[in-house]
N, C-alpha and C positions, 0 to 999 in steps of 0.2 A: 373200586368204590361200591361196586354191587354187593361186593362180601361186606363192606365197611357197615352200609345200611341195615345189612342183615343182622349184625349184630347188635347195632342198636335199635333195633326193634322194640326189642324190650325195657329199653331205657325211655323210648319216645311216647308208648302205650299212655296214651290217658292223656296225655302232657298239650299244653298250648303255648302258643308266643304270647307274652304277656307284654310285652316290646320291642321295640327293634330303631336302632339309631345307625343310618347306615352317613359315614364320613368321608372325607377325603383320601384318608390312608389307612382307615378301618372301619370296618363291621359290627357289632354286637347287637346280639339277640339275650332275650331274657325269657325263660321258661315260666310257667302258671307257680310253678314251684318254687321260685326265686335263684336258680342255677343260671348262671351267664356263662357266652361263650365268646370269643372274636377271631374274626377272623383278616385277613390282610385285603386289599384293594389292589389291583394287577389295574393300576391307570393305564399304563401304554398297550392296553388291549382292549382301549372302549370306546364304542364311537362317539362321535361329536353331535350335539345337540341338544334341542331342548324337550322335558318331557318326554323322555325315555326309555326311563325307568318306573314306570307306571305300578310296577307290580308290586313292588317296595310299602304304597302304602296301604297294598291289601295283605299284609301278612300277620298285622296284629287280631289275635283273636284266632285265628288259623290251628289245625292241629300238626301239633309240631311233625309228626311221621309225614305230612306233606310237603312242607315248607324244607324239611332235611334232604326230601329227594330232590331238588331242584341241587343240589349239589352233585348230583348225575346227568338232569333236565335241564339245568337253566340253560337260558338261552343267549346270555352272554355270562361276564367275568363278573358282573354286581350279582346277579341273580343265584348263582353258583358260591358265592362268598357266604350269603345270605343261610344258605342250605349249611353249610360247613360252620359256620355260626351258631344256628341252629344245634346241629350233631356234636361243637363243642359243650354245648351247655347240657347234653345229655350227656353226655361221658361223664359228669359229674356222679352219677345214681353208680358207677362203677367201687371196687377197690381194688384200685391198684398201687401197685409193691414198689416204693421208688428203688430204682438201681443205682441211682448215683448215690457215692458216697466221696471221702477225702481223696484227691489226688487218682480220681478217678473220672473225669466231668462226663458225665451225661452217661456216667456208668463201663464206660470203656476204658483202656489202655491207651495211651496216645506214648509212641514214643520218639523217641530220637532222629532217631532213623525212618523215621516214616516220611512219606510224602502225601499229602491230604489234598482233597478235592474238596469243594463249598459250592456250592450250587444254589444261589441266593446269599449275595452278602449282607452279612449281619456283624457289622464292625469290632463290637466286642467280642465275640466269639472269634473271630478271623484274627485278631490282636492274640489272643490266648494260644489260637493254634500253632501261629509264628515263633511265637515264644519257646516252645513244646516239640517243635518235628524238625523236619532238615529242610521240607518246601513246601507250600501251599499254593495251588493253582485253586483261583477265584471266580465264578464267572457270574454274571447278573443281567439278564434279559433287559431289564427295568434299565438299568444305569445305559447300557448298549445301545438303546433305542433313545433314552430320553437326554441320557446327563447323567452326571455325577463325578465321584472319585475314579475317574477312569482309568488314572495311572495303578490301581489296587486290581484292576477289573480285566481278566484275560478276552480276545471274543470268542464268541461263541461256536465259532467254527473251530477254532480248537479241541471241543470236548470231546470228540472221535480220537484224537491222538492223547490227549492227555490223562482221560479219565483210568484207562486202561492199565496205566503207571503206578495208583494209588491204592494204597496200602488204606486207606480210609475215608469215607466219603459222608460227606454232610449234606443235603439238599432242602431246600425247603419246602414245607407242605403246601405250596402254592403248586408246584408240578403238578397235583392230584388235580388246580384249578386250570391251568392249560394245557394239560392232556399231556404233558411230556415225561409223567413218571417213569412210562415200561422202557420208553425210550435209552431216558439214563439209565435206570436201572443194567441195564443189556451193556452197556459201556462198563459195568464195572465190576468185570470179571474178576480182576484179581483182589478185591478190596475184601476184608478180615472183618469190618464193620461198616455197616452203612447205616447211616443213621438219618430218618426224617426230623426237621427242626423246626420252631416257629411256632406261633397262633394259630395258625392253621391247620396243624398236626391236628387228624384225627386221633383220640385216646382210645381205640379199639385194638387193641395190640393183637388178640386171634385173627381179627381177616388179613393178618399180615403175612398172616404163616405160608412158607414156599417161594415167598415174593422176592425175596434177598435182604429186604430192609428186617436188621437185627432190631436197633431200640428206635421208638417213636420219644419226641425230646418234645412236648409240645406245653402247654400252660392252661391251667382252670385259672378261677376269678373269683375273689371275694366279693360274698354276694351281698355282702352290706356296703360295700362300697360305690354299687351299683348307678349312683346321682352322679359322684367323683368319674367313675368311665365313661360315662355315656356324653358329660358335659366336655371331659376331655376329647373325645370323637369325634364330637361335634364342631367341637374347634381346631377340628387338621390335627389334631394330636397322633403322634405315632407311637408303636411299641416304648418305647423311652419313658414318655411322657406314663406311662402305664405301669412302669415296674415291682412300686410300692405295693398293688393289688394282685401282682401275678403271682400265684403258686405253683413254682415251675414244678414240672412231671417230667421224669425219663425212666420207661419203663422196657424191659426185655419183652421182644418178638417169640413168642415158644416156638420150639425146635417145630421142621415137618410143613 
């Protein structure tokens, strides 16, 4: 994340929050420039209480190169969304080269015979994988701890034996929010491509370089639609509820 910031330095220069809607199951921030970013809510990583989150309503106005570090600094999992939030809405002053093309998803080979790992489920994509490989191991902190489709969801203790299997790995940019990227990463010796996924993907694809992660699979945001996201965020809307606005990005990690 240090290299992450570094490179967006130069996207952040000059730039301020012009808003920030923070929700139940997302994040978004808006630049002085009108670039939006979002990012996800890791709810089973936050404490209980009231008035907490205090720092939330001092961020408008703020210059964005600050607000972005708290995605290294914050001090819990809102605070750190916030910052990531933030560093999506500047990756927009970027151009980057989409890699995905036809029967290619997110710019990779997926085949038959592969075995895939997902590290954060994201139902549709997990659907398409099954469709596509020979097996998919699932795992999701969130579901593990709180609820959910559990019958879909391996736990978590398994990723030391399983990850190590897979021929390809999916994770979600939320590891970079609870600290378990290098973690996985180090699990996934033999994988051919690893790829980061989600809103939360930072679109800095050079500080990725040497890390192992090949493509960053992440999403900008139409910035005229801006009333349309923020109202939907505001009302527990999740990625779903979002998709008409997303412009999905999956761009190559350069070699080195």
């Amino acid at each position: 994340m240090e290299a992450v910031l570094k490179e967006a330095e130069p996207c952040l220069k000059g730039r301020t929050v012009s808003d920030l809607v923070v929700g139940i199951s997302l994040i978004a921030a808006e630049l002085d420039n009108g670039s939006l970013g979002v990012s996800y809510v890791l709810r089973e990583g936050l404490q209980a209480g009231c008035s907490i989150f205090p720092y939330a309503q001092e961020v408008i106005g703020e210059e964005a190169s600050c607000i972005a570090g708290w995605a290294v600094s914050g001090g819990d999992y809102v605070q750190k969304a916030i910052g990531f939030a933030v560093l999506g809405a500047a990756s927009r002053a970027l151009e980057l080269e989409d890699a995905e093309k036809p029967g290619y998803p997110f710019g990779i080979e997926i085949k038959k015979t592969d075995t895939v790992g997902m590290i954060g489920y994201i139902k549709p994509v997990a659907r398409m994988l099954m469709e596509r490989t020979r097996e998919v191991y699932i795992f999701d902190r969130g579901i593990s701890i709180c609820g959910g489709e559990r019958g879909a969801v391996l736990p978590e203790k398994e990723q030391p034996r399983l990850l190590p299997e897979c021929d390809v790995v999916l994770f979600s940019g939320t590891s970079l929010i609870n600290g378990t990227t290098e973690k996985l990463l180090k699990m996934c010796s033999r994988a051919r491509e690893v790829v980061m996924v989600g809103s939360t993907t930072p679109m800095f694809p050079r500080a990725f370089r040497g890390t192992g992660v090949t493509v960053l699979a992440g999403s900008w945001w139409k910035s005229g639609s801006k009333e349309e996201i923020f109202k939907k965020i505001s009302l527990a809307g999740g990625i779903s509820s979002l998709r008409e606005y997303a412009i999905k990005k999956s761009v190559r990690v350069p070699a080195g």
